[in-house]
Each structure stands twice: as structure tokens, then as C-alpha cells.
C-alpha angles and dihedrals in degrees: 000000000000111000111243090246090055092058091037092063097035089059085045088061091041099058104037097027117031091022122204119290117197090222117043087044087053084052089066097039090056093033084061096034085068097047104254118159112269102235101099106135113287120246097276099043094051085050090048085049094053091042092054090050092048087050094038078052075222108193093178129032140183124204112185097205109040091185109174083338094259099129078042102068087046102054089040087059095056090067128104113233096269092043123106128202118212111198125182124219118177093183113064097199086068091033086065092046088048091053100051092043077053089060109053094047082063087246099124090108092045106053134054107202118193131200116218149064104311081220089069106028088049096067088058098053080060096053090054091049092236105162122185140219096217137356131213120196119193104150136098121343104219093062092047089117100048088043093052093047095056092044087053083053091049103046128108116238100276087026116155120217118199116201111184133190097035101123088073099197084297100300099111082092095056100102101189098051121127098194103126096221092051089044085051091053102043083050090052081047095055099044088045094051085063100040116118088171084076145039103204134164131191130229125197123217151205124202156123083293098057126255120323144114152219142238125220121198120191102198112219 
């Protein structure tokens, strides 16, 4: 569970840094008020993750878990006026709240969200020759590592990658586990220790959602 002080400060940085934004607020209230699961990037992240694009100059961007589409709108502002956003939902029911969170930003025109399995829906971005600036994968654990390896495929040269929730409370050092998820994140480890595609680093992180990290790849 996040320590007090964690969300504390978390709220401190919220509310003075980041400020509040009707929106994107209004994202995460409908987001819960159909029943999605509460673990879109908090405030800050989503802030770090608009800042990296604008730095990055990012003109196309890939996220891999659209959710209720709050990391999204982040991401889609970051855009300049000719830049698209491809996100990827496998679950419909989250896919309608997204696109209707998509709407009211104004981002409909921006972003190209798809329903299905990214496993599925990725080698067709490839057959297209769509290539991205950064890339930004939120979605389920256990494919980290298949996941990491199209969106090398996919980057531009200079591209950044973004991999979140791969800290796991700790427990991604925890070798005999046989929670899928933290399977899914030591094996993206692994394959990230001998790439020489990539230079990457991870960050852990406190926080109002618990203990946990990022990594961040930049592709050669």
C-alpha cells in the first residue's frame, strides 16, 4: 500500500505543479464511473510523459494500453498540429469510455485508437510502415518483452520507448516468482540487459499508486 506521505506529496505536486486540468480530471471521473480499473498514470507521470514527447519533438507516437485514454491526452497534446497518436485497446468496454474521454479533449482528429490484441494489431502497423517517435506501453505485464521488441521495430532512429509499471512493489527481484506479470518484466529485463538496439535505464518510483518504476530506451 502507498505510504501517506507518498500520496501527500503526490497531491503537493498535483496541485502546485502539474495544476489541475478539467479534462483531463473529468477523464478519470468517467473512467471510474464505468468501472475501469484505477491505475491510469498518476498526474505527474502523465506530465513526465508530455514533457518527454515535447523534448523528443515526437510527431508520431505509439501508446500500447489505451485504458480510459488519460495517459492519452497527455501524450496527444504533446503533438505538434501535423502529429498522430496510435493507441492500442484490447478490451472494447474501456476502448468506448476512451473514446469518448478522446472527444471531449478535442483529440478525435489526433488519435487513432484500435480494438483488439496489440499482438495482433502491431504487425500491421508494420505492414503499413508506420514508424514512431516514442512509445509509451502500459498494458499487460506478461507481454512486456514482445511488446518492447515491435516497438523497437517500429521506432524511428532516436526514437524513445517508455515501459511503466516495471518496478512491481519490489518484487521484480524476486527470481522464483510465478506471478505472470513479474515473470513478464524480469524477461523484458533480461532481453534489455543484451540489446545493443537500445541504451535504457529504469527509475523507481513512490507515489499515490504504491511503489514501482519506469524504463526509459532510447533506439539507435
Amino acid at each position: 500500500m502507498a505510504d501517506e506521505r507518498w500520496t501527500t506529496v503526490d497531491q503537493y505536486i498535483t496541485e502546485l505543479v502539474v495544476q489541475p486540468d478539467a479534462v483531463l480530471d473529468a477523464a478519470l471521473e468517467a473512467s471510474i464511473a464505468a468501472g475501469l480499473p484505477e491505475i491510469s498514470v498518476t498526474p505527474s507521470h502523465g506530465k513526465l510523459l508530455y514533457l518527454l514527447a515535447r523534448i523528443r519533438h515526437a510527431g508520431r507516437i505509439l501508446e500500447i494500453g489505451t485504458l480510459g485514454a488519460y495517459s492519452t491526452i497527455w501524450l496527444a497534446r504533446a503533438l505538434p498540429a501535423s502529429g498522430r497518436l496510435v493507441t492500442l485497446e484490447s478490451d472494447s468496454s474501456h476502448a468506448a469510455v476512451a473514446r469518448s474521454n478522446i472527444a471531449r479533449a478535442g483529440l478525435s482528429d489526433v488519435v487513432d485508437l484500435r480494438v483488439g490484441l496489440a499482438l495482433d494489431t502491431l504487425p500491421a502497423l508494420a505492414a503499413h510502415g508506420q514508424r514512431f517517435d516514442l512509445t509509451f506501453i502500459d498494458a499487460d505485464k506478461p507481454n512486456i518483452p514482445e511488446y518492447f521488441e515491435w516497438a523497437i521495430s517500429l521506432s524511428n532512429p532516436g526514437g524513445l520507448i517508455i515501459v511503466d509499471n516495471v518496478v512491481r512493489d519490489g518484487a521484480v527481484v524476486d527470481a522464483t516468482s510465478e506471478d505472470p506479470s513479474i515473470r513478464g518484466v524480469r524477461r523484458f529485463n533480461e532481453l534489455l540487459a543484451r540489446d545493443t538496439r537500445v541504451t535504457a535505464t529504469t527509475i523507481q518510483t513512490v507515489g499515490s499508486k504504491g511503489y514501482d518504476g519506469f524504463t526509459i530506451a532510447l533506439v539507435a
